[in-house]
C-alpha positions in Angstrom: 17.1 20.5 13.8 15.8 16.9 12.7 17.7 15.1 10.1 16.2 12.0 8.6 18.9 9.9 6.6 17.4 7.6 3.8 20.3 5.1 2.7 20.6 1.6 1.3 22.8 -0.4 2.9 24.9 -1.2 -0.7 24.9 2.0 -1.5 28.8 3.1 -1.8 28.3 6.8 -1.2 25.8 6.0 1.6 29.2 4.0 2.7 31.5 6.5 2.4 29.8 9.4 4.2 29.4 6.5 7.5 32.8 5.6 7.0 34.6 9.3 6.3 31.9 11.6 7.5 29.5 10.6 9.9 31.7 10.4 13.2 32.2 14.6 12.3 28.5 14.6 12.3 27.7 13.0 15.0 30.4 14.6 17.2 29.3 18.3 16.0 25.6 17.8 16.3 24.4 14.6 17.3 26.2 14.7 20.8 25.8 18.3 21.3 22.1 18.5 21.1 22.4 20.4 17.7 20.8 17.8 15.9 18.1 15.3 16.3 19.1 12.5 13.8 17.5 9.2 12.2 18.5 6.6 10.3 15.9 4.8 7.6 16.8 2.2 5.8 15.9 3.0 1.6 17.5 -0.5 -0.1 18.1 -0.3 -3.7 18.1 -4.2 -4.3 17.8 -7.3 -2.5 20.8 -7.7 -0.6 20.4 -4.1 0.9 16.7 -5.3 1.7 17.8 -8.4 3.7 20.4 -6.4 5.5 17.9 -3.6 6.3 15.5 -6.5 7.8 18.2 -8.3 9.9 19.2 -4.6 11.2 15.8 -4.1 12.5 15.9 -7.4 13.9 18.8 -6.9 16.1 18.1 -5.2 19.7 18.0 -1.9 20.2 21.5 -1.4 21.9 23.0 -3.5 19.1 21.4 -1.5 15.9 23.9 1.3 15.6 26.9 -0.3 16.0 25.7 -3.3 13.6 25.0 -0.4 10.8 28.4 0.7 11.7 29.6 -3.0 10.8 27.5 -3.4 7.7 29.0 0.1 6.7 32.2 -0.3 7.7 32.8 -3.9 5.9 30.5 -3.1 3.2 32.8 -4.4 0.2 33.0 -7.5 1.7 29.8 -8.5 1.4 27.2 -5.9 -0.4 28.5 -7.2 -3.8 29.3 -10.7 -3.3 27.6 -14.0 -4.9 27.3 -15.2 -1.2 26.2 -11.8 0.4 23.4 -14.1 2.5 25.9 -16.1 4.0 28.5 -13.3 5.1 24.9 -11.0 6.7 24.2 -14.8 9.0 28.2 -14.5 9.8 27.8 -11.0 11.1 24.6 -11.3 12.5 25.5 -14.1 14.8 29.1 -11.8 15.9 26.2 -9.7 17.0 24.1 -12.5 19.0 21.4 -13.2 16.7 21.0 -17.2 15.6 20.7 -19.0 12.3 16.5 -19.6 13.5 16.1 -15.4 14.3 18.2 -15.0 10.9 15.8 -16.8 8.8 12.7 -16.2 11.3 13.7 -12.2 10.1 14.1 -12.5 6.5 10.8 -14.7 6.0 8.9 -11.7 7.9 6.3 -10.3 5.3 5.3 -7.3 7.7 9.0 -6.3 8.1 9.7 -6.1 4.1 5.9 -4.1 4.1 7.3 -1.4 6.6 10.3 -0.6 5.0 8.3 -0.5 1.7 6.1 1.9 3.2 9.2 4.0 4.8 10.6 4.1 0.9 6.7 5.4 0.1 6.7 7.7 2.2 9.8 9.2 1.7 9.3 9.0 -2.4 5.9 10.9 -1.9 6.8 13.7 0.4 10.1 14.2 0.1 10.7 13.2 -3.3 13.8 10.8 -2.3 15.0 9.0 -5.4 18.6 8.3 -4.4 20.5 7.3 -1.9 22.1 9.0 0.4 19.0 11.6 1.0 19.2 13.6 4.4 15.6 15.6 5.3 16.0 18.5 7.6 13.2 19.6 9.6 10.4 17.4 7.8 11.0 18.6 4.6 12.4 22.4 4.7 15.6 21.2 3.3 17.0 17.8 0.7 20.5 17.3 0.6 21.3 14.2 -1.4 24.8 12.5 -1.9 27.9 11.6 0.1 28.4 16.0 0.6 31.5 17.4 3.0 30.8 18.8 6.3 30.7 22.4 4.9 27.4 20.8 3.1 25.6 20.3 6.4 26.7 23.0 8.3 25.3 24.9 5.5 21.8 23.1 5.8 21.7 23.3 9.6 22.3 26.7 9.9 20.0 27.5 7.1 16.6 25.5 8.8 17.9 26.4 12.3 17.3 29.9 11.4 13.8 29.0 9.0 10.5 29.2 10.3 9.8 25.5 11.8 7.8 23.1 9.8 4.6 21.6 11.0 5.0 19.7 13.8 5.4 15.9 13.3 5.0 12.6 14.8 8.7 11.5 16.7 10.4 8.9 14.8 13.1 6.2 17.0 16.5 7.2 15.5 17.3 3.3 15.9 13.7 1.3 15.3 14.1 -2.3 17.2 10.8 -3.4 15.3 8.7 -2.5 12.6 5.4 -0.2 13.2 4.9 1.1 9.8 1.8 0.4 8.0 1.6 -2.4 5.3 2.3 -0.9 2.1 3.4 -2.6 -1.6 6.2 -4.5 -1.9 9.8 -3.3 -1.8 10.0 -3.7 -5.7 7.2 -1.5 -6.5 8.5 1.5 -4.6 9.6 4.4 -6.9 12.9 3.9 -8.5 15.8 5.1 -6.5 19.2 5.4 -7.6 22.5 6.1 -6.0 23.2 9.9 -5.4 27.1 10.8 -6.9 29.1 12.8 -4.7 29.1 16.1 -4.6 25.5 16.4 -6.0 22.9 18.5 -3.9 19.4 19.3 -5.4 17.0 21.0 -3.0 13.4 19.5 -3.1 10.2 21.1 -1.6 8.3 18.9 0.1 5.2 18.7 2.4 3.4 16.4 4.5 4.4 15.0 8.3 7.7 13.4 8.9 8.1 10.0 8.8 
């Protein structure tokens, strides 16, 4: 089963499930083999789009485990004045230096290829809040910070589905940006946070990001 997660990096729900629920998820069907996952960044204002583009900055070894950090200390800096200042702190705990920090955030095709990830997933998914998981290319939405029970629902419900149209492979942790150029992130289709415990279905077609 493939499960694309769209989140913003501000988003507190989005937060909550990394924080409470993912380490379940991951140890249930990421390790086993149940579950082919991926993470795409969907960022809701500015500060979640500068953290999404310094997180594809870093390496590939160190892009988990930074979203893990920007997660994990997410009220320390998602919805501070100086939110700029506390991303440069972490990013150079994770190796990066004040030229690759600013080199990152003054890269126009970076912002262009998360734009087109949000436009994509806007237009075949019908994401329009954050968190959004997509099993299996579309079979299946769930949307909000939802308990286990949620997706064990979901994965046993596409695992036993006829299979969607095969798709291109995505990277579950991109290292750079291949997407096409597409608008700007502030004229992607309004997105909101998803409350918890909210889980509209949405039928969708089209390939997989």
């Amino acid at each position: 089963v493939k499960v694309v997660e769209y989140a913003s990096l501000t988003c507190s729900h989005c937060g909550a499930f990394h924080r409470e629920n993912f380490e379940q998820f991951k140890t249930s069907y990421i390790d086993t083999g149940k579950v082919y996952y991926t993470f795409k960044e969907f960022p809701l204002n500015q500060p979640a789009l500068e953290a999404s583009q310094i997180l594809r900055c870093m390496p590939e070894d160190k892009y988990i485990n930074f979203m893990n950090l920007l997660f994990s200390e997410q009220d320390k800096w998602a919805y501070a004045d100086n939110y700029k200042d506390v991303l440069r702190q972490n990013a150079k705990l994770g190796g990066m230096t004040d030229e690759q920090f600013d080199a990152c955030l003054s890269n126009e095709a970076l912002k262009n290829a998360i734009a087109a990830d949000m436009q994509a997933a806007s237009q075949q998914y019908k994401v329009t809040s954050t968190p959004s998981f997509v099993f299996n290319g579309g079979q299946k939405l769930l949307v909000g910070n939802q308990p286990m029970t949620e997706f064990d629902k979901a994965i046993s419900e596409v695992g036993t589905a006829a299979p969607a149209a095969p798709a291109p492979s995505a990277a579950t942790a991109p290292a750079e940006a291949t997407a096409p150029v597409a608008a700007p992130v502030t004229e992607a289709a309004p997105a909101t946070e998803a409350p918890q415990g909210e889980s509209p279905e949405a039928a969708a077609a089209g390939a997989a990001v």
